[in-house]
PDB file as gemmi writes it, atoms N, CA and C in Angstrom:
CRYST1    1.000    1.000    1.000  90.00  90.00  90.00 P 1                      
ATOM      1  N   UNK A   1       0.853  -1.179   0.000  1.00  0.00           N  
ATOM      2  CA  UNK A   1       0.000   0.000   0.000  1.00  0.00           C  
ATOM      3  C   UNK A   1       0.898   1.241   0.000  1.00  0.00           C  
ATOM      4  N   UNK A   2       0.634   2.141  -0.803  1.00  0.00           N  
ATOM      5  CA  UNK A   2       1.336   3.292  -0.946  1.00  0.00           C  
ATOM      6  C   UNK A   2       0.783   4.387  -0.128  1.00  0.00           C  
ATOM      7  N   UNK A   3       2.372   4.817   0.592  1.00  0.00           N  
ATOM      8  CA  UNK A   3       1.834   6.484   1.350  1.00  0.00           C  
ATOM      9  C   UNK A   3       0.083   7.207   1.527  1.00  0.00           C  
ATOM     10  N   UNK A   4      -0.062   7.604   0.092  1.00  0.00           N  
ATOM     11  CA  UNK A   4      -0.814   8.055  -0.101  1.00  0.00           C  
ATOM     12  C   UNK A   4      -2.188   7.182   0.102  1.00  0.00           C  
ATOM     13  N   UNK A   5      -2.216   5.809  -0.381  1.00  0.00           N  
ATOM     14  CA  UNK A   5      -3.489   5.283  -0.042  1.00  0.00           C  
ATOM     15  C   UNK A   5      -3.319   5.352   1.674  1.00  0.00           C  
ATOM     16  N   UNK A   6      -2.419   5.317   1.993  1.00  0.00           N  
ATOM     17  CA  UNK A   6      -2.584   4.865   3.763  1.00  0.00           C  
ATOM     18  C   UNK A   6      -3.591   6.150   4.515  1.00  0.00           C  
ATOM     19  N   UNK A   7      -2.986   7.150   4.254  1.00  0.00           N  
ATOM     20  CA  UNK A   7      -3.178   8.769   4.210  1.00  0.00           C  
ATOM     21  C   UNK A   7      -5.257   8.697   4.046  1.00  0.00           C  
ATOM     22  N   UNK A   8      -4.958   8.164   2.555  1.00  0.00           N  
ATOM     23  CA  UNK A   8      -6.259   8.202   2.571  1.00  0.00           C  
ATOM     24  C   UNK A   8      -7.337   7.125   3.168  1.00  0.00           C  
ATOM     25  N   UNK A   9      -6.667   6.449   3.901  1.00  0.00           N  
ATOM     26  CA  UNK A   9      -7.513   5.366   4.781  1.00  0.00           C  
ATOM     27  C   UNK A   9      -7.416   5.651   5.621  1.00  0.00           C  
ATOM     28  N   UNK A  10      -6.881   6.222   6.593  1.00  0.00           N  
ATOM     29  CA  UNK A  10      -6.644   7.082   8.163  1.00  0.00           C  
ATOM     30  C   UNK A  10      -7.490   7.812   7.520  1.00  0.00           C  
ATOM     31  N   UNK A  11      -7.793   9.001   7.060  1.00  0.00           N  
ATOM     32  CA  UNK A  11      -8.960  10.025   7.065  1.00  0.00           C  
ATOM     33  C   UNK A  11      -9.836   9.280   7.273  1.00  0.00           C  
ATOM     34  N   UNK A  12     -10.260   8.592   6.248  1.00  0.00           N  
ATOM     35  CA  UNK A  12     -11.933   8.000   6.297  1.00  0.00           C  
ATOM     36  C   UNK A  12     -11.991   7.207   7.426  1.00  0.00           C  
ATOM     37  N   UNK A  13     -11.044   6.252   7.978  1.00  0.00           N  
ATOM     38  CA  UNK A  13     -10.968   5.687   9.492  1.00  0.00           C  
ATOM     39  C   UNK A  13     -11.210   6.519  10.519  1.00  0.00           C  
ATOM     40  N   UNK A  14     -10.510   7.848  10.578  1.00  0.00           N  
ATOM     41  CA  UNK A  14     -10.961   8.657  11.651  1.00  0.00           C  
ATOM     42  C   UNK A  14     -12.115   9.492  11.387  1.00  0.00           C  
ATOM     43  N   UNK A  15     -12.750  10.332  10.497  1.00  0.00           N  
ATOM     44  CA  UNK A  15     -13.678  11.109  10.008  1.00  0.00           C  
ATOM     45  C   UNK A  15     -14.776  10.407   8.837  1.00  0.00           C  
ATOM     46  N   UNK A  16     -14.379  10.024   8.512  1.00  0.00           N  
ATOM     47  CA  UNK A  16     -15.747   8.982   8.030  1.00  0.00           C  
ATOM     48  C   UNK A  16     -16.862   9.145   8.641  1.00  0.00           C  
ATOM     49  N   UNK A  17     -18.363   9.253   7.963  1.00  0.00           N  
ATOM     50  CA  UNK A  17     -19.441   8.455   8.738  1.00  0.00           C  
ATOM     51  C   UNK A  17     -19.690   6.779   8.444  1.00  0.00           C  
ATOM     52  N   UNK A  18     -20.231   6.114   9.339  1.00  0.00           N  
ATOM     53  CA  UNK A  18     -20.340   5.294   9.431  1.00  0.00           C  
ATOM     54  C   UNK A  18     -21.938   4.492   9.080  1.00  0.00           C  
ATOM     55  N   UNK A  19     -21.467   3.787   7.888  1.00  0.00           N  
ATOM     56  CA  UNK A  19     -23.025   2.961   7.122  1.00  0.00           C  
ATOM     57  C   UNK A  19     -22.484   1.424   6.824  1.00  0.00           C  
ATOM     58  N   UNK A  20     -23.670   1.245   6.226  1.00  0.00           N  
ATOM     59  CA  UNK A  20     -23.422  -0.041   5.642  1.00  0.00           C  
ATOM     60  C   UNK A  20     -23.799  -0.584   3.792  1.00  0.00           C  
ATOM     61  N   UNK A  21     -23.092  -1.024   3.622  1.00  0.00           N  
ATOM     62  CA  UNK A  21     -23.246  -1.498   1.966  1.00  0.00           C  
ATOM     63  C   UNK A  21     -23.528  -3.237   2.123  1.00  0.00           C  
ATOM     64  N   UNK A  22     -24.778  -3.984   1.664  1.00  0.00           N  
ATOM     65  CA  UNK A  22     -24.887  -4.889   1.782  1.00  0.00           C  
ATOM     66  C   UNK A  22     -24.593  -5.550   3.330  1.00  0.00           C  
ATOM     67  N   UNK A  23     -25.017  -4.793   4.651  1.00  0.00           N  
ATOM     68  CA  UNK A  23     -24.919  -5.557   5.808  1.00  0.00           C  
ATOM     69  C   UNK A  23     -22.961  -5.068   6.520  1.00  0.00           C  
ATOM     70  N   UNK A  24     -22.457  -5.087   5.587  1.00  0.00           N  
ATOM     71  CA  UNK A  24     -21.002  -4.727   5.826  1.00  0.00           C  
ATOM     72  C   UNK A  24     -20.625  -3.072   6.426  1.00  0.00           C  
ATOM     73  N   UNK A  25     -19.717  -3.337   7.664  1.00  0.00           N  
ATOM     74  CA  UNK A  25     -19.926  -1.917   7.859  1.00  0.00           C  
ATOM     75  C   UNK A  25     -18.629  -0.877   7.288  1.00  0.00           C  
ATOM     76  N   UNK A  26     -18.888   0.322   7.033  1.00  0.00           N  
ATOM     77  CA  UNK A  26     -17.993   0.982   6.390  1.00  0.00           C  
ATOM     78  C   UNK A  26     -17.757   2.432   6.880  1.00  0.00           C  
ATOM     79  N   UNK A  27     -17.179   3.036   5.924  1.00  0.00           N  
ATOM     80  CA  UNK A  27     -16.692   4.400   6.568  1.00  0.00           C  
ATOM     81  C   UNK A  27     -16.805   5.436   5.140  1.00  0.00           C  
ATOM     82  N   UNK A  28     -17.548   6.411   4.941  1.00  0.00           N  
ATOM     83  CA  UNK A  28     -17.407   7.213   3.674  1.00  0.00           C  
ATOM     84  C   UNK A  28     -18.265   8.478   4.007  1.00  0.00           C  
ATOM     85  N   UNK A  29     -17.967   9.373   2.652  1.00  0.00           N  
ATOM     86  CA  UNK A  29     -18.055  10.965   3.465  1.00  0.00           C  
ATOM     87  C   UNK A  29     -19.296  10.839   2.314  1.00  0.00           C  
ATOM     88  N   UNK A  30     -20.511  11.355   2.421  1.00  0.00           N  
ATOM     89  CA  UNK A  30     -21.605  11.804   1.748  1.00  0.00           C  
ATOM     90  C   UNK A  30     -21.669  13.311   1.373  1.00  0.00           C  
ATOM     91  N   UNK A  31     -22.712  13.445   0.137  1.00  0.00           N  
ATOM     92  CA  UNK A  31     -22.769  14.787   0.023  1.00  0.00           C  
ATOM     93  C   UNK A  31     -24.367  14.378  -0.836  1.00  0.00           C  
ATOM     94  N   UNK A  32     -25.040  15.333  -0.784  1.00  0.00           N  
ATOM     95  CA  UNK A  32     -26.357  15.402  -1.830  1.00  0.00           C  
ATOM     96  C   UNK A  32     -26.238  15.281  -3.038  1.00  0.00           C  
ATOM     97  N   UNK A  33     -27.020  14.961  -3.696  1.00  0.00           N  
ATOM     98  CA  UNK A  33     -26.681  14.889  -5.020  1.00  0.00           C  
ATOM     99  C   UNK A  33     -27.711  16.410  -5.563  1.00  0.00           C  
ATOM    100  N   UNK A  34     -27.168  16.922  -6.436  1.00  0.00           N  
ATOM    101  CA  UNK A  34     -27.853  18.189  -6.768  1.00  0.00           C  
ATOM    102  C   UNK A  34     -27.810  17.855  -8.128  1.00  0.00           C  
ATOM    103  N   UNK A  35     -28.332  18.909  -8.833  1.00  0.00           N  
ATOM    104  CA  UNK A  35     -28.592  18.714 -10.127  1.00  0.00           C  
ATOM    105  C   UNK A  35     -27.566  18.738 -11.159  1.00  0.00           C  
ATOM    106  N   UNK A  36     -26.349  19.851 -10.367  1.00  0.00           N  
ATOM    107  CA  UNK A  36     -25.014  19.604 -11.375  1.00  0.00           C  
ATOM    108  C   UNK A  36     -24.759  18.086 -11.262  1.00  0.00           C  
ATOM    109  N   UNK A  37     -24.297  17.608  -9.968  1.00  0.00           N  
ATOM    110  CA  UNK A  37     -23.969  16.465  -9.704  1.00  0.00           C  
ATOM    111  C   UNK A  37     -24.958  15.205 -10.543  1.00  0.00           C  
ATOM    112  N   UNK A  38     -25.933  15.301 -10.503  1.00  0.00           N  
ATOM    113  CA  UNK A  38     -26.822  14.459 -10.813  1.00  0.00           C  
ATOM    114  C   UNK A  38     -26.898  14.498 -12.983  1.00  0.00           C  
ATOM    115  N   UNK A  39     -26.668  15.470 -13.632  1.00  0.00           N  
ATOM    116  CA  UNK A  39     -25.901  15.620 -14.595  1.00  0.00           C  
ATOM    117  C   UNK A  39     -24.731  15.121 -15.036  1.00  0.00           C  
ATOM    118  N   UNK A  40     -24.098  15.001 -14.394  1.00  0.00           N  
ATOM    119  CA  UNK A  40     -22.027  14.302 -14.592  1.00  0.00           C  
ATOM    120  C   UNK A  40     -22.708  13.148 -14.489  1.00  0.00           C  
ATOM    121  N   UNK A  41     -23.473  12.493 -13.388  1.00  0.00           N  
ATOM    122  CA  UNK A  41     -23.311  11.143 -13.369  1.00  0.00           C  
ATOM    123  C   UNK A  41     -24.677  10.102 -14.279  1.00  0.00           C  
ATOM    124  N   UNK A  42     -25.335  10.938 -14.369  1.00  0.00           N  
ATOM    125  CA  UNK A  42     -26.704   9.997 -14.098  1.00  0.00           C  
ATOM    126  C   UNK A  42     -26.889  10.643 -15.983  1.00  0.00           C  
ATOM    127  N   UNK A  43     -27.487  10.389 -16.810  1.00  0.00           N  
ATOM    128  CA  UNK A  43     -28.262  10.422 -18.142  1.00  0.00           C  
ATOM    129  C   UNK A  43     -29.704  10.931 -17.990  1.00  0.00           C  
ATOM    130  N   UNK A  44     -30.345  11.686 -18.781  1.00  0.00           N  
ATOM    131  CA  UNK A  44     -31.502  11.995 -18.684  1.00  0.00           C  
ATOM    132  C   UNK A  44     -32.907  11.226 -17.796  1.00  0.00           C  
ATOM    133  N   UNK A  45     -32.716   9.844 -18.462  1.00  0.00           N  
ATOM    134  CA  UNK A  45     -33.739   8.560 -18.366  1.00  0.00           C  
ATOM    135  C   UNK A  45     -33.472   8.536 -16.768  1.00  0.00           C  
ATOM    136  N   UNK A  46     -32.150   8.131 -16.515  1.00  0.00           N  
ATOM    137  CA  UNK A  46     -31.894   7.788 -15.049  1.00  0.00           C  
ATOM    138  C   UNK A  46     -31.888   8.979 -14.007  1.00  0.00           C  
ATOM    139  N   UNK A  47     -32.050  10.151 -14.356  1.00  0.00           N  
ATOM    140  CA  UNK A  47     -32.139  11.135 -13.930  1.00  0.00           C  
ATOM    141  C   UNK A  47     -33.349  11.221 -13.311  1.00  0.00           C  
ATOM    142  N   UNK A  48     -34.322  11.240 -14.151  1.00  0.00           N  
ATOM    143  CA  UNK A  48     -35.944  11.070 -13.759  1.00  0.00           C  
ATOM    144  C   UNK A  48     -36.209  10.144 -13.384  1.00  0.00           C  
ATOM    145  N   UNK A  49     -35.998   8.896 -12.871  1.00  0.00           N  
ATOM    146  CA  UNK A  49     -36.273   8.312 -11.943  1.00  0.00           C  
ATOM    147  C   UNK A  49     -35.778   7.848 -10.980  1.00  0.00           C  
ATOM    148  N   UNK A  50     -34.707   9.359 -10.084  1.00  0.00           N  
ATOM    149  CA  UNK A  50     -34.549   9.386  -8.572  1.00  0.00           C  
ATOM    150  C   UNK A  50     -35.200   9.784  -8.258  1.00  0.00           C  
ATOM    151  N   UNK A  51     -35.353   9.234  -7.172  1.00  0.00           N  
ATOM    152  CA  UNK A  51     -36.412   9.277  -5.671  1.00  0.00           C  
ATOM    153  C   UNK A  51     -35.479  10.814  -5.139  1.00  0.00           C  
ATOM    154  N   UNK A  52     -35.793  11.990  -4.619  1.00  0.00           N  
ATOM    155  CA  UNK A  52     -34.991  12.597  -4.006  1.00  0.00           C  
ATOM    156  C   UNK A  52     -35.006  12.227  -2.931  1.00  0.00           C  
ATOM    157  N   UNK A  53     -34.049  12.524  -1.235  1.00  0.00           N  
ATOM    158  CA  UNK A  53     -32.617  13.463  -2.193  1.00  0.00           C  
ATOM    159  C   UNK A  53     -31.597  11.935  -2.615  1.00  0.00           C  
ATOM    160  N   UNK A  54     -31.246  12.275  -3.487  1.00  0.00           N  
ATOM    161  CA  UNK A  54     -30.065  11.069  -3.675  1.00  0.00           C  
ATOM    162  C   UNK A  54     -28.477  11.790  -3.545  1.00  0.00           C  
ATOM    163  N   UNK A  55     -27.881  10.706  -3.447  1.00  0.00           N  
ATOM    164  CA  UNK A  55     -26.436  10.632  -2.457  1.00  0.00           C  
ATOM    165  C   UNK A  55     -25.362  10.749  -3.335  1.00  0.00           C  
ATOM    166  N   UNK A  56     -24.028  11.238  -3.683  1.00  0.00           N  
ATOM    167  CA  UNK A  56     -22.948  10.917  -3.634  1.00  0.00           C  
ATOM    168  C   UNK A  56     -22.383  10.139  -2.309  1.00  0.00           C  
ATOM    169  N   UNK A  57     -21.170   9.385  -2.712  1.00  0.00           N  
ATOM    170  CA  UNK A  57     -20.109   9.015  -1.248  1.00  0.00           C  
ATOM    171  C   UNK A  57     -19.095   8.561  -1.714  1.00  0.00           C  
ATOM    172  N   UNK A  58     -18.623   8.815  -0.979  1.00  0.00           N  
ATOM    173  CA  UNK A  58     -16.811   8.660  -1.361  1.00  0.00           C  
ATOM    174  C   UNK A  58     -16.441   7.445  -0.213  1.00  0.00           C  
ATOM    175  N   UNK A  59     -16.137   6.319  -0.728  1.00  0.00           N  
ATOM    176  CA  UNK A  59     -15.283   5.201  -0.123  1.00  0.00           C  
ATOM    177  C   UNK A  59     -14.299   4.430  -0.979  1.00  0.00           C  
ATOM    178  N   UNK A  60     -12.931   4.166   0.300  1.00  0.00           N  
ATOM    179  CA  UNK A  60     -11.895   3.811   0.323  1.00  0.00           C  
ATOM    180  C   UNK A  60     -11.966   2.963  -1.022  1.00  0.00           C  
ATOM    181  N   UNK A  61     -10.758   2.904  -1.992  1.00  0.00           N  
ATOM    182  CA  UNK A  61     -10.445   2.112  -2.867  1.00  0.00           C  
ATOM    183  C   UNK A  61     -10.746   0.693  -3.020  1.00  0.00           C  
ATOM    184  N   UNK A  62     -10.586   0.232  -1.262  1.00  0.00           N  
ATOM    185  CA  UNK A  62     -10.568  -1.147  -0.720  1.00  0.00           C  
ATOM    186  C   UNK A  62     -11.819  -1.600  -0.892  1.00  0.00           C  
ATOM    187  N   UNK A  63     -13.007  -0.700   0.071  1.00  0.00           N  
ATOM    188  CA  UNK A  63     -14.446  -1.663   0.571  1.00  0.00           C  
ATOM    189  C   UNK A  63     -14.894  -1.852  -1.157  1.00  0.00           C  
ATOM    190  N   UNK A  64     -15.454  -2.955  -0.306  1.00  0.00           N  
ATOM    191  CA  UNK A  64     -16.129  -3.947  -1.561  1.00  0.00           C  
ATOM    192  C   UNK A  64     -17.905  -3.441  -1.791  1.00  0.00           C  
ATOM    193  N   UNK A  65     -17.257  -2.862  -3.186  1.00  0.00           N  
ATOM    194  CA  UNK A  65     -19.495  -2.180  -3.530  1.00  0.00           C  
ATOM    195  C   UNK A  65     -19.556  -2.729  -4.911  1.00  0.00           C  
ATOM    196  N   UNK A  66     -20.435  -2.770  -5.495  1.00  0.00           N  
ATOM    197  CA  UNK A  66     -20.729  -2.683  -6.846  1.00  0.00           C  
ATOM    198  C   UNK A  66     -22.443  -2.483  -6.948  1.00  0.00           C  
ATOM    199  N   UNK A  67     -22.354  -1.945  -8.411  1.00  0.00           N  
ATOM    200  CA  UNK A  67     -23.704  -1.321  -8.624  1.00  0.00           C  
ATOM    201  C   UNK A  67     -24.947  -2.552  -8.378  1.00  0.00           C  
ATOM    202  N   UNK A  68     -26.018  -2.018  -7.556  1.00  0.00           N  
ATOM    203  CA  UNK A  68     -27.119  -2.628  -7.173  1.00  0.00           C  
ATOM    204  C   UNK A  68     -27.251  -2.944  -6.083  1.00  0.00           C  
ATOM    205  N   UNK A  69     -25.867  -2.768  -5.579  1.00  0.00           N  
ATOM    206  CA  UNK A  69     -26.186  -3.355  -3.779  1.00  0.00           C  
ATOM    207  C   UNK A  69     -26.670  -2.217  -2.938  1.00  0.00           C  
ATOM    208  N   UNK A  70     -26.851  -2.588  -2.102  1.00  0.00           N  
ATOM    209  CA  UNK A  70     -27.868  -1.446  -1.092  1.00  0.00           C  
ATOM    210  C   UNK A  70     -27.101  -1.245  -0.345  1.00  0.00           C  
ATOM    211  N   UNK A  71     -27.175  -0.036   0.451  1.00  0.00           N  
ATOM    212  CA  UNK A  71     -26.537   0.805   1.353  1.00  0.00           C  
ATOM    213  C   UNK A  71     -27.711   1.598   2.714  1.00  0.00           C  
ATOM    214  N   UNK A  72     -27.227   1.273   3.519  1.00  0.00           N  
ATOM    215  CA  UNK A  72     -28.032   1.939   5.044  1.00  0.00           C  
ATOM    216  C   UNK A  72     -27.704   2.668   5.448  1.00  0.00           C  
ATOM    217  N   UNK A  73     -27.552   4.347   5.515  1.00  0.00           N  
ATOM    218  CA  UNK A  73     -27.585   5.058   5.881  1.00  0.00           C  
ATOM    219  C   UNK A  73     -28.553   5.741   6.866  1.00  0.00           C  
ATOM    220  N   UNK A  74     -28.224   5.923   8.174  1.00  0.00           N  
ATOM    221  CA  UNK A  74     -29.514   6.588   8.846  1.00  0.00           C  
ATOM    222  C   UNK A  74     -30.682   5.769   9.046  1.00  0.00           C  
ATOM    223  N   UNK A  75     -30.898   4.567   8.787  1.00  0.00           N  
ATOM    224  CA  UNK A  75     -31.484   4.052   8.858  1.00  0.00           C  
ATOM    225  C   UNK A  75     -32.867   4.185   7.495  1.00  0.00           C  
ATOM    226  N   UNK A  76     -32.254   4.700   6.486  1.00  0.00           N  
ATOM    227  CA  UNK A  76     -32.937   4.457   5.305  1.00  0.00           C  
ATOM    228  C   UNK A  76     -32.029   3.767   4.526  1.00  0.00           C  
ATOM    229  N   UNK A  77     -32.615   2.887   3.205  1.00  0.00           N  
ATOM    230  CA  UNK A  77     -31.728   2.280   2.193  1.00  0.00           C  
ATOM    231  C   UNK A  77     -31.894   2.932   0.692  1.00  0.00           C  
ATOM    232  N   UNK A  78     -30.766   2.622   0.461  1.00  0.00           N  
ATOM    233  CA  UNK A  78     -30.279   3.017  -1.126  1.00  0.00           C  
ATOM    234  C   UNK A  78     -30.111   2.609  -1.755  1.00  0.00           C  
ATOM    235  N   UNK A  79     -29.925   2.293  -3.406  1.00  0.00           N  
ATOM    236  CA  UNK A  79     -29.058   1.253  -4.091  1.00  0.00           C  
ATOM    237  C   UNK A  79     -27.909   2.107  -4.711  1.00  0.00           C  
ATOM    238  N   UNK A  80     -27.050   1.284  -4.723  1.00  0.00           N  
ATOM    239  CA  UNK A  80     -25.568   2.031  -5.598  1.00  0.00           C  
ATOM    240  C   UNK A  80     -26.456   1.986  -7.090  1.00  0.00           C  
ATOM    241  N   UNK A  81     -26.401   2.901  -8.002  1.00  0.00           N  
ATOM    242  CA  UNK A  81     -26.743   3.194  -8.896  1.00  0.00           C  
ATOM    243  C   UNK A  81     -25.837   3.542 -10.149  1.00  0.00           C  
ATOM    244  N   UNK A  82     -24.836   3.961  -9.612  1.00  0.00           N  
ATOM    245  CA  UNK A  82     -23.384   4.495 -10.338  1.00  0.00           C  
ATOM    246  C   UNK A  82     -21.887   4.184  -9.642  1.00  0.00           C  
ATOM    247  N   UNK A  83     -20.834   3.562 -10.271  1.00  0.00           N  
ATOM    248  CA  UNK A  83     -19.940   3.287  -9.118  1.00  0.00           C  
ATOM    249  C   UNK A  83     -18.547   3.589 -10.371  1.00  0.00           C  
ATOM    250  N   UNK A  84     -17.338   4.958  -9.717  1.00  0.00           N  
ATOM    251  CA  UNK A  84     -16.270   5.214 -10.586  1.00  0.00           C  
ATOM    252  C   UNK A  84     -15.230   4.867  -9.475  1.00  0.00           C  
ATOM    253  N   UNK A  85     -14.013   4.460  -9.851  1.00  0.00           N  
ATOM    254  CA  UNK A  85     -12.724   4.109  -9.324  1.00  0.00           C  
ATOM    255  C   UNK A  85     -11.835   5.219  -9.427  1.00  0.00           C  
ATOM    256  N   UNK A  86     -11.324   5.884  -8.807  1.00  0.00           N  
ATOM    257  CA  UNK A  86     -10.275   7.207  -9.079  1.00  0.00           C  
ATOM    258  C   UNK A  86      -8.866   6.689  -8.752  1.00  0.00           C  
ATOM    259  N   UNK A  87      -8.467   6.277 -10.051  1.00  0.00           N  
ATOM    260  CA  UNK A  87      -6.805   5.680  -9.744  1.00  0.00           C  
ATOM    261  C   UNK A  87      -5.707   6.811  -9.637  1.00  0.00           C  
ATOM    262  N   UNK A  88      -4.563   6.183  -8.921  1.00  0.00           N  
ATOM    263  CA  UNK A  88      -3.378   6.866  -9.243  1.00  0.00           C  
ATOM    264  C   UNK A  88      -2.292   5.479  -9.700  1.00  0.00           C  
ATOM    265  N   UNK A  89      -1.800   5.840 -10.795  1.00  0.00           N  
ATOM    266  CA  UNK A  89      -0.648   5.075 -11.147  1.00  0.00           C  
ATOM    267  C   UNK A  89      -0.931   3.175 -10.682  1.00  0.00           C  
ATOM    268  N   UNK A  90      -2.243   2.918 -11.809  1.00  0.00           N  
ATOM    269  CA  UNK A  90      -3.346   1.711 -11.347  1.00  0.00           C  
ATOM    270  C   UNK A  90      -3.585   1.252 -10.340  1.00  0.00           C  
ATOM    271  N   UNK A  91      -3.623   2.140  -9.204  1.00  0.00           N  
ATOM    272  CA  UNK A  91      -4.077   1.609  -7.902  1.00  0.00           C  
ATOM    273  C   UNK A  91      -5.663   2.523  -7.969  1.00  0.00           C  
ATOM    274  N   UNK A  92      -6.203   2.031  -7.334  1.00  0.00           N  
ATOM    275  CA  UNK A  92      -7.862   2.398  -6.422  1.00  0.00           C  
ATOM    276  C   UNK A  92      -7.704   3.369  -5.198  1.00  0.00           C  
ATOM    277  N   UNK A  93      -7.423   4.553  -5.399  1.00  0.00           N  
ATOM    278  CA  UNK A  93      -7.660   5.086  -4.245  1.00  0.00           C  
ATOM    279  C   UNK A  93      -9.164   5.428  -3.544  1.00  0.00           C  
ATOM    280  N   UNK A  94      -9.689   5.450  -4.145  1.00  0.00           N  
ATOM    281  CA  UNK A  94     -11.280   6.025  -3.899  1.00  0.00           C  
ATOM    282  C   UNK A  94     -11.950   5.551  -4.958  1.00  0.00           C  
ATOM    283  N   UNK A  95     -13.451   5.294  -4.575  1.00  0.00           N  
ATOM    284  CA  UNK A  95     -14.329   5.136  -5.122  1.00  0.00           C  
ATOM    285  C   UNK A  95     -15.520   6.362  -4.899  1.00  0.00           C  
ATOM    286  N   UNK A  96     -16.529   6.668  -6.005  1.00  0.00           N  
ATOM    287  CA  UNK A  96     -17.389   7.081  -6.198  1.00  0.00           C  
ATOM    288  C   UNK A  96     -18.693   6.944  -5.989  1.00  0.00           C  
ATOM    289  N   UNK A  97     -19.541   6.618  -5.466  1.00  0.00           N  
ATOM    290  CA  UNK A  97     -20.940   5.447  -5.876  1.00  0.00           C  
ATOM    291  C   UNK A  97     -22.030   7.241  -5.715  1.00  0.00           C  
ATOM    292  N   UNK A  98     -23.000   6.478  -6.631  1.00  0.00           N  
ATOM    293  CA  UNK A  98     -24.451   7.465  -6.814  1.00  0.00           C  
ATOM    294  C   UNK A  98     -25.300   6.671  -6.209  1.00  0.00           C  
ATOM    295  N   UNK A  99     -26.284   6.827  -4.758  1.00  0.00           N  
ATOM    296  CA  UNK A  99     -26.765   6.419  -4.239  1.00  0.00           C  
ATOM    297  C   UNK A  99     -28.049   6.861  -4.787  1.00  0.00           C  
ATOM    298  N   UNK A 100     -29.377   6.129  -5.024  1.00  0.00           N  
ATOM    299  CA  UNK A 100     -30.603   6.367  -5.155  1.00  0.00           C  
ATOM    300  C   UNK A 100     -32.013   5.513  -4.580  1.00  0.00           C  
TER     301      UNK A 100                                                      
END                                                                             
């Protein structure tokens, strides 16, 4: 593991909120999804049929998601809807997911 992924696993270890993806518990930072946001990721079709509000979140390279699995937040659920990998030099530092 490189510097930098470590770096970025101590943040989300210490400041993270804390949910779950498929029962598994995890650590990732949320934000709303707004309409710019919801533009970059989502296509017209899939656009119109979020439920508002829907989610961005940012988790570790590592935890294990892929699109369709559900997520518990707060005690409501989500499905991953969209999921991008943000490499450096082919490693996974972060992941992306569009919660809806």
């Amino acid at each position: 593991m490189t510097p930098t992924k470590e770096r970025i696993n101590k943040t989300f270890e210490l400041h993270g909120e804390s949910f779950e993806i498929e029962g598994r518990p995890t650590k990732g930072f949320f934000q709303l999804l707004d309409l710019q946001s919801d533009n970059i990721y989502l296509d017209d079709i899939e656009s119109s049929a979020v439920v508002r509000p829907g989610l961005i979140c940012w988790i570790t390279g590592d935890t294990s998601a892929s699109v369709g699995e559900s997520v518990v937040r707060d005690g409501r659920t989500y499905e991953i809807k969209k999921l991008s990998k943000l490499r450096r030099r082919d490693e996974v530092m972060l992941q992306v997911i569009v919660l809806v």
